[in-house]
C-alpha positions, 0 to 999 in steps of 0.5 A: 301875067295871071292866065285866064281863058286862053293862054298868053302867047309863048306858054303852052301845055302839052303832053309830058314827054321822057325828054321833060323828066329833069326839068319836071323834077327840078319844078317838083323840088323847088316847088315841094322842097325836101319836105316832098319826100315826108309825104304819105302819098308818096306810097301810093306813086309806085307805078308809073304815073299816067302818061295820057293825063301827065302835062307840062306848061312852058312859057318860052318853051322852058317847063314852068309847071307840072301835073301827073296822076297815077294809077291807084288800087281802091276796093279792086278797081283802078282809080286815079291819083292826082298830084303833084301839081306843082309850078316853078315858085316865080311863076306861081298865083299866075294861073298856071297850076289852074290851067293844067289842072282844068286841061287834064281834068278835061281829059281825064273825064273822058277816061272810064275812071270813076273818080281822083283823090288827091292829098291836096290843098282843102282851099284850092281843088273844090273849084274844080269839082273836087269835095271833101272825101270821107276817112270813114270810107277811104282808108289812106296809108300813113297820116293825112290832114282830114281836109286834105283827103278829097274825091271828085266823081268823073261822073254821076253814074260812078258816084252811085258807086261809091263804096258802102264799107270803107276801102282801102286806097293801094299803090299799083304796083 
């Protein structure tokens, strides 16, 4: 039952609440795996992600995927972090992980965030707007695949903001 435009009856997003927290780990673990700890974005999760722009979508009312966004430190102002994005591996290539992706980026544009990074799939977030980000100007802690490391701009306006020299990306702390 692949999503597209409105929901099929029975799945919902809404707002991750405290309640979801065991099953939006599980869907993490079986989603990632263990090699979900290995990851260099991990450093930059330190704070609390973002409650206003963290989702789940339930299919019965069971939590079937995830998103959340943390807040992150660049050149002194607070920026964005998506990620993980993750859906339980029998519901995947269905939708779902476009749908909570398109809903929070809908919210997340009317924040006064200037952009999200995200350490993602090079093939799967440009159809959201998001594009490669340059190394050059943002210096990610620890290793990432070149392609991985991509920007979208929550507004033109921010992107005549971007930085000059290179900025380092910090956790919040």
């Amino acid at each position: 039952m692949p999503v597209k435009g409105a929901l099929p009856s029975g799945v919902v997003i809404r707002p991750e609440t405290a309640e979801d927290k065991a099953a939006i780990d599980h869907v993490i673990a079986a989603a990632f795996g263990d090699g979900r700890f290995m990851r260099s974005v991990r450093h930059l999760r330190r704070a609390s992600h973002e409650a206003s722009l963290s989702f789940v979508v339930t299919l019965q009312d069971k939590v079937i995927g995830s998103i959340r966004y943390w807040p992150i430190l660049v050149g002194g102002r607070t920026q964005l972090l998506l990620g993980p994005l993750a859906v339980l591996p029998e519901h995947s290539g269905k939708g779902f992980g476009k749908a909570l992706v398109a809903h929070s980026l809908s919210v997340a544009e009317t924040t006064s965030y200037d952009f999200i990074l995200i350490s993602g799939e090079p093939d799967y977030y440009p159809r959201f707007g998001f594009e490669p980000a340059s190394q050059e100007l943002f210096l990610w802690p620890g290793f990432i695949e070149p392609e991985r490391l991509q920007i979208k701009w929550l507004s033109e306006d921010a992107k005549t903001k971007a930085p000059a020299a290179a900025q380092a990306i910090l956790p919040m702390l």
